[in-house]
MDTraj code that builds the backbone (N, CA, C; nanometers):
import mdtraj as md
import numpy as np

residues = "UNK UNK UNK UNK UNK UNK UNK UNK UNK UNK UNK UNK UNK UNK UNK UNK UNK UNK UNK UNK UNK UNK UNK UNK UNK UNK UNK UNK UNK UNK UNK UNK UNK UNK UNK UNK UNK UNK UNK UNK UNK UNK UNK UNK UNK UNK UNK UNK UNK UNK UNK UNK UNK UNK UNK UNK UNK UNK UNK UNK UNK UNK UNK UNK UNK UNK UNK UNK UNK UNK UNK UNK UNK UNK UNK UNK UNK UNK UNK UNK UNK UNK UNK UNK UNK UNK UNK UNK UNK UNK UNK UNK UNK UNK UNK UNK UNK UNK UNK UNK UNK UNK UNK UNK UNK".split()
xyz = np.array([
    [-0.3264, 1.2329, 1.4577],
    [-0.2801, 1.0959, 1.4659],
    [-0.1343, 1.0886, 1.4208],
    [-0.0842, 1.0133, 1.4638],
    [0.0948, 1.0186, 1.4956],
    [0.1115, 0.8727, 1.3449],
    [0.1789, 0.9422, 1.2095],
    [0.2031, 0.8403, 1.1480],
    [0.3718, 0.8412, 1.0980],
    [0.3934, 0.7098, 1.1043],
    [0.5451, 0.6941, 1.0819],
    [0.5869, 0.6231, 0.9174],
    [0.6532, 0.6808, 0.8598],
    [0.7241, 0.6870, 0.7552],
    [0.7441, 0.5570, 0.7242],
    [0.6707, 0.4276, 0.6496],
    [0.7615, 0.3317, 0.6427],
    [0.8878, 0.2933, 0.5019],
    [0.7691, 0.2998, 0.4040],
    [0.8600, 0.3284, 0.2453],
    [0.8031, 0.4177, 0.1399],
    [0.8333, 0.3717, 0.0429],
    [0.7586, 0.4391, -0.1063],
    [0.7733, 0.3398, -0.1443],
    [0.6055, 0.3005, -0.2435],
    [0.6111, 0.2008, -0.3461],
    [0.5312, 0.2230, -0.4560],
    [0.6792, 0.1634, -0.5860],
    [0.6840, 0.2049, -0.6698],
    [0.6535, 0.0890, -0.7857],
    [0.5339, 0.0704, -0.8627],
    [0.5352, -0.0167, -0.9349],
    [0.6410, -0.0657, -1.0474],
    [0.6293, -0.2182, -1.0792],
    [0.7239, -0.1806, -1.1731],
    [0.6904, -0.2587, -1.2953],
    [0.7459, -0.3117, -1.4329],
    [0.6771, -0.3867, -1.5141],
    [0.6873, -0.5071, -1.5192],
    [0.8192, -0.5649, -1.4618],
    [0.8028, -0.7118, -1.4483],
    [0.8550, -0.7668, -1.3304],
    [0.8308, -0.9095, -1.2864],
    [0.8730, -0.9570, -1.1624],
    [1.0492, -0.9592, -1.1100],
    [1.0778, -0.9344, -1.0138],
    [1.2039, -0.9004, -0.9921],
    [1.2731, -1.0537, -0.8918],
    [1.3740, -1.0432, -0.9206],
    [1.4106, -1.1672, -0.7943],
    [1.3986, -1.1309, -0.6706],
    [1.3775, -1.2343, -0.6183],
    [1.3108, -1.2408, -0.4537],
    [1.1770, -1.1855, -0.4004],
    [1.1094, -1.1382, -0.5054],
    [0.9685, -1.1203, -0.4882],
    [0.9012, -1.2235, -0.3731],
    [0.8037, -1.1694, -0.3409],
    [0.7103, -1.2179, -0.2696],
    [0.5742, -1.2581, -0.3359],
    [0.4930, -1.2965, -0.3103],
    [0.3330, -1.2832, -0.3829],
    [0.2559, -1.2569, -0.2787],
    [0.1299, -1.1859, -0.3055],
    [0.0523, -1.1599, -0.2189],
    [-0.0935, -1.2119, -0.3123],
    [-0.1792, -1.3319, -0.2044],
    [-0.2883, -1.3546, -0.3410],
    [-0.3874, -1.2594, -0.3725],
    [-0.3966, -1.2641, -0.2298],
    [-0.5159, -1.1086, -0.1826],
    [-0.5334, -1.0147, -0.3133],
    [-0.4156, -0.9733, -0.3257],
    [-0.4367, -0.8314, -0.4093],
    [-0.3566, -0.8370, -0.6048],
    [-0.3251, -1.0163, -0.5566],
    [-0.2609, -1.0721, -0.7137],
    [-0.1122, -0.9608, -0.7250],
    [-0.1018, -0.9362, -0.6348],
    [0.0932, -0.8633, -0.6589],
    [0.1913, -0.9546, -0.6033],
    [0.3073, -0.9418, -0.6792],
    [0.4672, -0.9481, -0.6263],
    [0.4672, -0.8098, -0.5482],
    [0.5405, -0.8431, -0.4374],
    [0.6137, -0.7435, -0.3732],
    [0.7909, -0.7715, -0.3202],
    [0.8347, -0.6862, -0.3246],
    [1.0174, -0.6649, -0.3331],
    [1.0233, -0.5782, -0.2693],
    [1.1523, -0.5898, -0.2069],
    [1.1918, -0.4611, -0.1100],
    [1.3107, -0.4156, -0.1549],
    [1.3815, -0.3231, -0.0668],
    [1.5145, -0.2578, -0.1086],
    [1.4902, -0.1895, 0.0150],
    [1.5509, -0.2157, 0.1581],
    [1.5330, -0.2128, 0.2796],
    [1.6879, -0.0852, 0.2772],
    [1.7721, -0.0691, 0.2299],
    [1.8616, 0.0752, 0.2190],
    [1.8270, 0.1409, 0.2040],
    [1.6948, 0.1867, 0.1063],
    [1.6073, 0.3044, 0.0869],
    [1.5011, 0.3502, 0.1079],
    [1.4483, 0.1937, 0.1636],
    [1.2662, 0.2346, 0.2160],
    [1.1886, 0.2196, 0.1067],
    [1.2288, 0.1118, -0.0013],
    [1.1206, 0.1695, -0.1575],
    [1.0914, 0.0116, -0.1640],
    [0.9591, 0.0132, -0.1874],
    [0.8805, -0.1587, -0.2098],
    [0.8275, -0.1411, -0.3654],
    [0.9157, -0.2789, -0.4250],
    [0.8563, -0.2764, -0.5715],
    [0.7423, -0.3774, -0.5424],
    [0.6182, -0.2921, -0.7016],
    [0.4970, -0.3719, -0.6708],
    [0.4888, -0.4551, -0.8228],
    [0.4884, -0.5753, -0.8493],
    [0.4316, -0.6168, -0.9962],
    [0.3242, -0.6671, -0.9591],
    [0.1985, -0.5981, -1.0235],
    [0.0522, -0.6330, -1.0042],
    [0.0442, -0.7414, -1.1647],
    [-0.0318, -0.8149, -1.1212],
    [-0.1180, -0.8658, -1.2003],
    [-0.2030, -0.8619, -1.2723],
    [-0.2414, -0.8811, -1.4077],
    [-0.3614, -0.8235, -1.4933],
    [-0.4788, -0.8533, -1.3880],
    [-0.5281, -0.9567, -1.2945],
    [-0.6328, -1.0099, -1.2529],
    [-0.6313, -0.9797, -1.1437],
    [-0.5342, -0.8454, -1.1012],
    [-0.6011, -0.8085, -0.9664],
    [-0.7338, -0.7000, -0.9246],
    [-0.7480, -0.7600, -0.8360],
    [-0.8431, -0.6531, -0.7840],
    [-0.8253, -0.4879, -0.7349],
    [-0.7285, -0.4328, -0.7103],
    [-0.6543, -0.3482, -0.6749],
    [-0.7125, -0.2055, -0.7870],
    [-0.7229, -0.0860, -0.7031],
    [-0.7795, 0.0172, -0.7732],
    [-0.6499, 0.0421, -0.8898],
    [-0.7123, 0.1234, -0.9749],
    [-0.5984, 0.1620, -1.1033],
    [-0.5091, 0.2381, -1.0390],
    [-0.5691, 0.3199, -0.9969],
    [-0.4294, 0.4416, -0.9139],
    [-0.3485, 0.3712, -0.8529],
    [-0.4076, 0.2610, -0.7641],
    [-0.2721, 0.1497, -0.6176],
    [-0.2005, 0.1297, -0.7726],
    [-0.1960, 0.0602, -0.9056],
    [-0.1388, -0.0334, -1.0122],
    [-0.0617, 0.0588, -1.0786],
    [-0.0943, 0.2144, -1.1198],
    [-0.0138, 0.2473, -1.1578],
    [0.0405, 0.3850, -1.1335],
    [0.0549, 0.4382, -0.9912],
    [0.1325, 0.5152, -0.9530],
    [0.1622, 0.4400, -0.7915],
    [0.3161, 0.5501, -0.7859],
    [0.3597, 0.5003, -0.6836],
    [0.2911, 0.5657, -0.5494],
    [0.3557, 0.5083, -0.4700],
    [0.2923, 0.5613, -0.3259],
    [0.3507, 0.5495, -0.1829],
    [0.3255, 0.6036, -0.0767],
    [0.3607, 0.6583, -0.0019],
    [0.3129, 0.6093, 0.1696],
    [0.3550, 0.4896, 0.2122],
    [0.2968, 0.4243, 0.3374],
    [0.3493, 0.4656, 0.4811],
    [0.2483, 0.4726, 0.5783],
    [0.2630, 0.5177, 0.7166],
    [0.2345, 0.4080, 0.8011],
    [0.2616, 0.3669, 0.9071],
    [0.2339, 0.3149, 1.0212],
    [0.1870, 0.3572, 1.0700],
    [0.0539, 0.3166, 1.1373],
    [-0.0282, 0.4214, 1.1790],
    [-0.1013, 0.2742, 1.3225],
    [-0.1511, 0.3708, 1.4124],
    [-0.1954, 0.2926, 1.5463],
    [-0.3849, 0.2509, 1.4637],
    [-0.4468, 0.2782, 1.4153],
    [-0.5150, 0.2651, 1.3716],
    [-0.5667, 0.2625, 1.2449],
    [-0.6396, 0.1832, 1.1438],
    [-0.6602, 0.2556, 1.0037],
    [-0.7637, 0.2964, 0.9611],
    [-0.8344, 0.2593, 1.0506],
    [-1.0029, 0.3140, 0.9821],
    [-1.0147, 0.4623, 1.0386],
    [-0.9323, 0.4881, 1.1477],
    [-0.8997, 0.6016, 1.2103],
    [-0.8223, 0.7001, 1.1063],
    [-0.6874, 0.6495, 1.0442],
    [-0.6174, 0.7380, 0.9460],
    [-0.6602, 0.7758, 0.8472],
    [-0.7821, 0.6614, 0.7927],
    [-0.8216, 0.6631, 0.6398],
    [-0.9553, 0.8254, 0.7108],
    [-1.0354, 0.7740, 0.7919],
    [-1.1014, 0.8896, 0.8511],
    [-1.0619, 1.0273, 0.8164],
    [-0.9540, 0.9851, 0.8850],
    [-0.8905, 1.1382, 0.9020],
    [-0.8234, 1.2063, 0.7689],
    [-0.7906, 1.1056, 0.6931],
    [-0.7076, 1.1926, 0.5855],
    [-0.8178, 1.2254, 0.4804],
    [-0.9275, 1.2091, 0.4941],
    [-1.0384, 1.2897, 0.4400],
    [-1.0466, 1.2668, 0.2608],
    [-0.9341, 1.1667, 0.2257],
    [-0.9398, 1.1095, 0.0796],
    [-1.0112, 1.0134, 0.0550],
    [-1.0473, 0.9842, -0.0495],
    [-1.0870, 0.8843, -0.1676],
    [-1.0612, 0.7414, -0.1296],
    [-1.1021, 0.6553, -0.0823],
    [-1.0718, 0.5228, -0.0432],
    [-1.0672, 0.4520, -0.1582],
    [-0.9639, 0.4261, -0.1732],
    [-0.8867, 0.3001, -0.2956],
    [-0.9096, 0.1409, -0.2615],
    [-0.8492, 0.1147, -0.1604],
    [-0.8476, -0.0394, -0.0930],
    [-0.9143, -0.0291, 0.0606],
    [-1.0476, -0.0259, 0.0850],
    [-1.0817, -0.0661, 0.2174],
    [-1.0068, -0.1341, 0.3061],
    [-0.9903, -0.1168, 0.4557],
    [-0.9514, -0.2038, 0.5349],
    [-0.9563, -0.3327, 0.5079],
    [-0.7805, -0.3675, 0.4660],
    [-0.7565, -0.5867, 0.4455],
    [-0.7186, -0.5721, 0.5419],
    [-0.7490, -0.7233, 0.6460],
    [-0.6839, -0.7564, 0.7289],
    [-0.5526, -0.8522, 0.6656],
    [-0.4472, -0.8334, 0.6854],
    [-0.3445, -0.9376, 0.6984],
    [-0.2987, -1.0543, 0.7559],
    [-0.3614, -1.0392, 0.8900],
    [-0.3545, -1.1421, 0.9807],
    [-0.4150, -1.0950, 1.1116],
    [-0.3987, -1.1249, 1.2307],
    [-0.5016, -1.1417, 1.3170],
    [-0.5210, -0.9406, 1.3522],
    [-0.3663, -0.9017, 1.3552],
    [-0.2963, -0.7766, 1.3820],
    [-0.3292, -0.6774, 1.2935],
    [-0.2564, -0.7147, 1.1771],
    [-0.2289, -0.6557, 1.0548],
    [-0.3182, -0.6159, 0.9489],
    [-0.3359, -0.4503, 0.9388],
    [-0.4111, -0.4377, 0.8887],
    [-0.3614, -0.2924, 0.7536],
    [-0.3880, -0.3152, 0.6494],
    [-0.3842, -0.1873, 0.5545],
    [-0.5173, -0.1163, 0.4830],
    [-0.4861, -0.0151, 0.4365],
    [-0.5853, 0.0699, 0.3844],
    [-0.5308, 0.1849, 0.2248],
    [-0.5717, 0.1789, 0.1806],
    [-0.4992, 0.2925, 0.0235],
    [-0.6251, 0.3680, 0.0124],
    [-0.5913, 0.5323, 0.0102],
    [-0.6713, 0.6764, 0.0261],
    [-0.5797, 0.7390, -0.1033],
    [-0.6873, 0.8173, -0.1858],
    [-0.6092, 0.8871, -0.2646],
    [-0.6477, 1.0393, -0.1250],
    [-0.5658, 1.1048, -0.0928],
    [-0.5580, 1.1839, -0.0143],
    [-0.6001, 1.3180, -0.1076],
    [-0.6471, 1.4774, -0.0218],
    [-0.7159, 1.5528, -0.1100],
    [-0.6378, 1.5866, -0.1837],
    [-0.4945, 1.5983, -0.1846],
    [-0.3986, 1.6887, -0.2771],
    [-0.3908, 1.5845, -0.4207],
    [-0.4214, 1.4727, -0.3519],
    [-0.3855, 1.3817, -0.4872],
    [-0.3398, 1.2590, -0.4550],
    [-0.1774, 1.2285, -0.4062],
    [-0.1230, 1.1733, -0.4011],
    [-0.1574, 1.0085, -0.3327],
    [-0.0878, 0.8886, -0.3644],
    [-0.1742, 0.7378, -0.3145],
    [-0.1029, 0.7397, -0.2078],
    [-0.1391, 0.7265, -0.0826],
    [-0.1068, 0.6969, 0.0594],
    [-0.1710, 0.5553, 0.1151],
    [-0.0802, 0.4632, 0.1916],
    [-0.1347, 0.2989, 0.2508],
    [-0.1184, 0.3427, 0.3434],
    [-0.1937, 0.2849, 0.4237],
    [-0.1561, 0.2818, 0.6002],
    [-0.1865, 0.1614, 0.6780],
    [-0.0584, 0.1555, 0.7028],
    [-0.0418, -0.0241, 0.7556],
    [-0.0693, -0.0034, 0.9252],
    [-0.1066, -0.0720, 0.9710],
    [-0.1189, -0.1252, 1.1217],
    [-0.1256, -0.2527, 1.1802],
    [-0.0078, -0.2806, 1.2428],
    [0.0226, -0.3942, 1.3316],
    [-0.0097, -0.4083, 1.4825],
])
top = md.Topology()
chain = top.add_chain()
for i, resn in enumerate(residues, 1):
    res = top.add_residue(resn, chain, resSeq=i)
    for name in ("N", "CA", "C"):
        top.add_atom(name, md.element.get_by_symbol(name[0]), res)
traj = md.Trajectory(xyz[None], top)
């Protein structure tokens, strides 16, 4: 399966300007679109696995996600959210270790 590079995201400890909120998962999210790196400030009251809260991680674009999460043969962190009608993500601790999302639009 063909996945494309979108950023790294890297938690951080407090809310930054121009954050976003997401209720879904109780985070701020921030970008920095020069480097590809999305800051995350989670919330004490989210739902979100410990690993997504406190290490960073590593997202693909991918044509499918129940397909990528399949395939990358890791640890499912965040089941398939839909985002909107399109939009869909997934968080795998993958076998080597590392937290991987895989977004699909």
């Amino acid at each position: 399966m063909q996945k494309t590079y979108m950023h790294t995201g890297i938690p951080v400890p407090a809310k930054m300007d121009g954050m976003n909120y997401m209720d879904s998962l109780k985070v701020w999210i921030g970008y920095n679109k020069d480097y590809d790196i999305e800051y995350l400030y989670w919330e004490k009251e989210t739902p979100a696995a410990y690993r997504m809260v406190a290490e960073t991680h590593v997202a693909y674009k991918v044509a499918d996600v129940d397909a990528a999460v399949q395939e990358s043969g890791g640890a499912v962190l965040l089941p398939k959210l839909m985002l909107g009608a399109t939009t869909a993500i997934a968080f795998v601790s993958i076998k080597d270790g590392p937290v991987v999302e895989f977004y699909q639009d």
